[in-house]
C-alpha positions as CSV (number, residue, x, y, z in Angstrom):
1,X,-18.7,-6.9,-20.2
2,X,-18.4,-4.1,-22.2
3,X,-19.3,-4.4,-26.5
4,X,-15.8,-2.8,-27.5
5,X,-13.9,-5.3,-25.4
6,X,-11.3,-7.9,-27.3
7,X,-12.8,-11.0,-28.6
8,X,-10.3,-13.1,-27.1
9,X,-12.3,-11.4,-23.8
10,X,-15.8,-11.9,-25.1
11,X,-14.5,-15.4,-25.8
12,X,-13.0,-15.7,-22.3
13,X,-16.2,-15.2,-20.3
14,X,-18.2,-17.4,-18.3
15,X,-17.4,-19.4,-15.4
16,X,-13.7,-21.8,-15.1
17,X,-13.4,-24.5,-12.2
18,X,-9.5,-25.2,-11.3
19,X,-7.9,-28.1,-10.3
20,X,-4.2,-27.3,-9.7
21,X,-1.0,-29.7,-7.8
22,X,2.0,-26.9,-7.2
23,X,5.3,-28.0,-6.6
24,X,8.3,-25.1,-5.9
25,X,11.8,-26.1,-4.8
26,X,14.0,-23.6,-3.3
27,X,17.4,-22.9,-3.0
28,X,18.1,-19.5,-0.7
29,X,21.6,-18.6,0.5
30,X,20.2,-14.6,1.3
31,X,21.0,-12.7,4.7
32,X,17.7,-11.6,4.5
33,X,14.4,-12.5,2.9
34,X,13.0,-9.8,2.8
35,X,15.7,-7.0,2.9
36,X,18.9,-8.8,1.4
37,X,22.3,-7.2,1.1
38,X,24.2,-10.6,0.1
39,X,23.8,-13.9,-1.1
40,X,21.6,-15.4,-3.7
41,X,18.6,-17.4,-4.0
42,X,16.8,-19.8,-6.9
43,X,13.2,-21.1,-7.2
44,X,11.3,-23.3,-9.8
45,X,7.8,-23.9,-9.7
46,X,5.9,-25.9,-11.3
47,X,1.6,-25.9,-11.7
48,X,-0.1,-28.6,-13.4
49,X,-3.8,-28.1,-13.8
50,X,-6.2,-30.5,-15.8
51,X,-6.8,-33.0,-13.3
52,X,-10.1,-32.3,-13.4
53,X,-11.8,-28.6,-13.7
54,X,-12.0,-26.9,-17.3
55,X,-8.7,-25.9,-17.3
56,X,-5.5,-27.7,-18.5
57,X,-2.2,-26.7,-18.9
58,X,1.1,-27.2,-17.7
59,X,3.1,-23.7,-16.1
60,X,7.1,-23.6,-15.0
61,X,8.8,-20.4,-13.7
62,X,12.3,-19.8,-12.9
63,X,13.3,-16.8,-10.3
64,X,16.5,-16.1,-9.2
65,X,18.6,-13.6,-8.0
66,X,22.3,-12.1,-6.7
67,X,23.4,-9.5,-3.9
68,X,26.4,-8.5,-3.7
69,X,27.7,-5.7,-1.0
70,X,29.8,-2.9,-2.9
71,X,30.9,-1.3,0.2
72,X,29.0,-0.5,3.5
73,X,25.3,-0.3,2.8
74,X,25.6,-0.2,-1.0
75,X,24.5,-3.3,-2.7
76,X,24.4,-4.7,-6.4
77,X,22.0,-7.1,-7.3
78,X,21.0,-8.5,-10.7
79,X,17.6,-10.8,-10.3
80,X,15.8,-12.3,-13.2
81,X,12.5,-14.5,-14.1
82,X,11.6,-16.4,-16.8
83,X,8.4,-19.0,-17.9
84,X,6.6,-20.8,-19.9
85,X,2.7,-22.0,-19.9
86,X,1.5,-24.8,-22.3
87,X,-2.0,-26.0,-22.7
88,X,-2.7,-29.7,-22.4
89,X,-5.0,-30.3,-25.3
90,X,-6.3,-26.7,-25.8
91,X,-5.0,-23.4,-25.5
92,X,-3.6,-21.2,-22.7
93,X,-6.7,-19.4,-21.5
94,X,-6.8,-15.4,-21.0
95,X,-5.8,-15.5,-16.8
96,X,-3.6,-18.1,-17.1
97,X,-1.3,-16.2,-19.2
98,X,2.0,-14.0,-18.5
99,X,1.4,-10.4,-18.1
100,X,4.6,-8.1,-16.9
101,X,6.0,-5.0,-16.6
102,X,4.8,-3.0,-13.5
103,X,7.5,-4.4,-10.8
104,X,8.8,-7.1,-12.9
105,X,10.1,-4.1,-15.8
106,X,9.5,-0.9,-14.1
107,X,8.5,1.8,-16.9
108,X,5.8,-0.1,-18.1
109,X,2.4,-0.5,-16.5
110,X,1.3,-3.9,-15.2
111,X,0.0,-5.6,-18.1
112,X,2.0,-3.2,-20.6
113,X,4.3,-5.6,-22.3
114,X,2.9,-8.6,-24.4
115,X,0.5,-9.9,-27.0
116,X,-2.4,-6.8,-27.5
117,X,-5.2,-6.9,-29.6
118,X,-4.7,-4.4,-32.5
119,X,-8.5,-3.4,-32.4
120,X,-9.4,-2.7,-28.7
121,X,-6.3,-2.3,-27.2
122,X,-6.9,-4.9,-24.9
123,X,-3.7,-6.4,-23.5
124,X,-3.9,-10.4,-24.0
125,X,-0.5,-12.0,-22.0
126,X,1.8,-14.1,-23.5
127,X,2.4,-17.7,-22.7
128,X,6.4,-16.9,-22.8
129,X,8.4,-13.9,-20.6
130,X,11.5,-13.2,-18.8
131,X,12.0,-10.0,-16.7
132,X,15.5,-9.1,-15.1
133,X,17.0,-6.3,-13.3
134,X,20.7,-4.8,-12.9
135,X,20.2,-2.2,-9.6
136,X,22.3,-0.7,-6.8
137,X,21.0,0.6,-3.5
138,X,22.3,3.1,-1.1
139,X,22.1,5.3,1.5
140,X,20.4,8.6,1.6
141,X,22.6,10.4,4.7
142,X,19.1,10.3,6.8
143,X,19.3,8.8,10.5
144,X,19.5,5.0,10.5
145,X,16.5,4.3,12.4
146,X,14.6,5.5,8.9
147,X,16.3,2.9,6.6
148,X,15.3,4.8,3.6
149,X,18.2,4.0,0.6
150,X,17.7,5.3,-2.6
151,X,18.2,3.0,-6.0
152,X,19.5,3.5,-9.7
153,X,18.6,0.2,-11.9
154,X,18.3,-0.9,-15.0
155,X,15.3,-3.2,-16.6
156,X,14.9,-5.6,-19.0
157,X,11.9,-8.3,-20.2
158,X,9.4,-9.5,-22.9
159,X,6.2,-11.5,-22.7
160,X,5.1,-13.2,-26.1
161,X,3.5,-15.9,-28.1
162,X,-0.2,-16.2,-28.4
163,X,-1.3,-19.6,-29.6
164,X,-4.9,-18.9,-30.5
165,X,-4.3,-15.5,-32.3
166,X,-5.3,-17.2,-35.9
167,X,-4.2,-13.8,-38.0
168,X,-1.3,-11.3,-37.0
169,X,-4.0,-9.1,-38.4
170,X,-5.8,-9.1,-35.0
171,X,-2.9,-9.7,-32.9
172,X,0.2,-7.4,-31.9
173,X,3.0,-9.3,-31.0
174,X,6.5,-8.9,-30.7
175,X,9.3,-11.2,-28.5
176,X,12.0,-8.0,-28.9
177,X,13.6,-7.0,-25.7
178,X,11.8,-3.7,-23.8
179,X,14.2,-1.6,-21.8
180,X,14.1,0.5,-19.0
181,X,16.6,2.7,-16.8
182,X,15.2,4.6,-13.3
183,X,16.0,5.4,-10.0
184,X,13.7,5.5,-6.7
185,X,13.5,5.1,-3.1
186,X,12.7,1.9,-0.6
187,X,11.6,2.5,2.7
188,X,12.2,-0.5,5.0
189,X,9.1,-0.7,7.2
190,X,7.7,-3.0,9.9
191,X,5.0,-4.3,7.7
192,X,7.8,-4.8,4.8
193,X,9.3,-2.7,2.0
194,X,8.0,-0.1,0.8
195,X,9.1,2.0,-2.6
196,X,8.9,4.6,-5.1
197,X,10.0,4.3,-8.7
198,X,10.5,6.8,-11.5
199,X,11.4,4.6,-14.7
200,X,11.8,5.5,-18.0
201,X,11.0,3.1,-21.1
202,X,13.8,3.5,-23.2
203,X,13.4,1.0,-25.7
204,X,9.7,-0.2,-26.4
205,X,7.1,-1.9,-29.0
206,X,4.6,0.9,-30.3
207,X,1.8,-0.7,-28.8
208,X,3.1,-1.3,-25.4
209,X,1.5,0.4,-22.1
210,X,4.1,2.8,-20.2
211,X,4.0,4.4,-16.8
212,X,6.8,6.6,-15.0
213,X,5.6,6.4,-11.3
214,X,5.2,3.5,-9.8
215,X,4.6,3.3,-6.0
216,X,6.2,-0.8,-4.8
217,X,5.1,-2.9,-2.1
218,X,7.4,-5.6,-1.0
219,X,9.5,-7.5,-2.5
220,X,9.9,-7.9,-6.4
221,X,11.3,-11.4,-6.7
């Protein structure tokens, strides 16, 4: 590991043993998993870990999502997440945490929204987020048989709350809303979507991570 990484890092390493029970319960009304044009879909899921193994916490998520078709081939969709990790007993460790942006707020790099450690740089995740997305497809004019559509959206998440930070002198942190706008391109292909994004961060925390291209690979939610 290297000697300027965070302490929360340092602190992190060593070997974890898991013990997790899953549970996710799915509601899905779409026309297409992985491609859909209407319909809507929900999903909780819920991980416990602590039943044995060193770690312990409890983790729910929420996903969602709407599709609504405009006119022939042009779609509006507005999909969300949200969640919330809590440790049982001791606190959240370093990969059990929330980290976003990437896909979840395009603009942002994977890991560029969220608790980061004023010192290193380090991002740390939050144990709180929410990501959601306002964006219209359509079609390009090119021969059906490509089903490349093109996309204008609009992003909008957080990721916050540290419970072992100690001093705000260490820690940056910040639950504010981070906001994006973009457009790109999705290619439908056998092995599943693919896409292109340009997105710009328009409204940000001075210590968050940004990105303009970012290439997608599947779905986002």
């Amino acid at each position: 590991m290297p000697n300027d990484a965070s302490i929360f890092i340092k602190d992190a390493e060593g070997k974890e043993t898991y013990s997790e029970v899953s549970h996710s319960l799915t509601y899905d009304r779409r026309d297409s998993r992985i491609n859909p044009t209407e319909g809507y879909f929900g999903k909780h899921t819920v991980d416990i870990a602590g039943l044995g193994g060193t770690a312990k916490y409890i983790r729910n998520r929420v996903d969602a999502g709407y599709y609504y078709p405009v006119a022939d081939k042009w779609v509006l969709s507005l999909s969300g997440s949200g969640g919330y990790v809590h440790g049982l007993g001791e606190d959240v460790k370093l990969l059990d945490r929330f980290y976003i942006g990437g896909n979840e707020v395009r603009g942002f790099k994977t890991d560029g929204i969220g608790p980061r450690d004023k010192t290193t740089d380090d991002a740390l995740g939050g144990e709180i987020f929410y990501a959601s997305s306002l964006q219209l497809s359509f079609p390009l004019g090119l021969p059906q048989e490509l089903d490349i559509r093109g996309r204008v959206f609009t992003d909008v998440g957080s990721s916050w709350q540290l419970a072992e930070q100690g001093n705000g002198d260490i820690v940056e942190d910040a639950s504010s809303p981070r906001l994006s706008v973009g457009t790109g391109l999705t290619w439908v292909s056998p092995f599943g979507p693919l896409g292109i994004d340009l997105g710009f961060a328009l409204i940000k925390q001075e210590f968050d991570k940004t990105e303009i291209l970012r290439l997608n690979f599947g779905t986002r939610f």
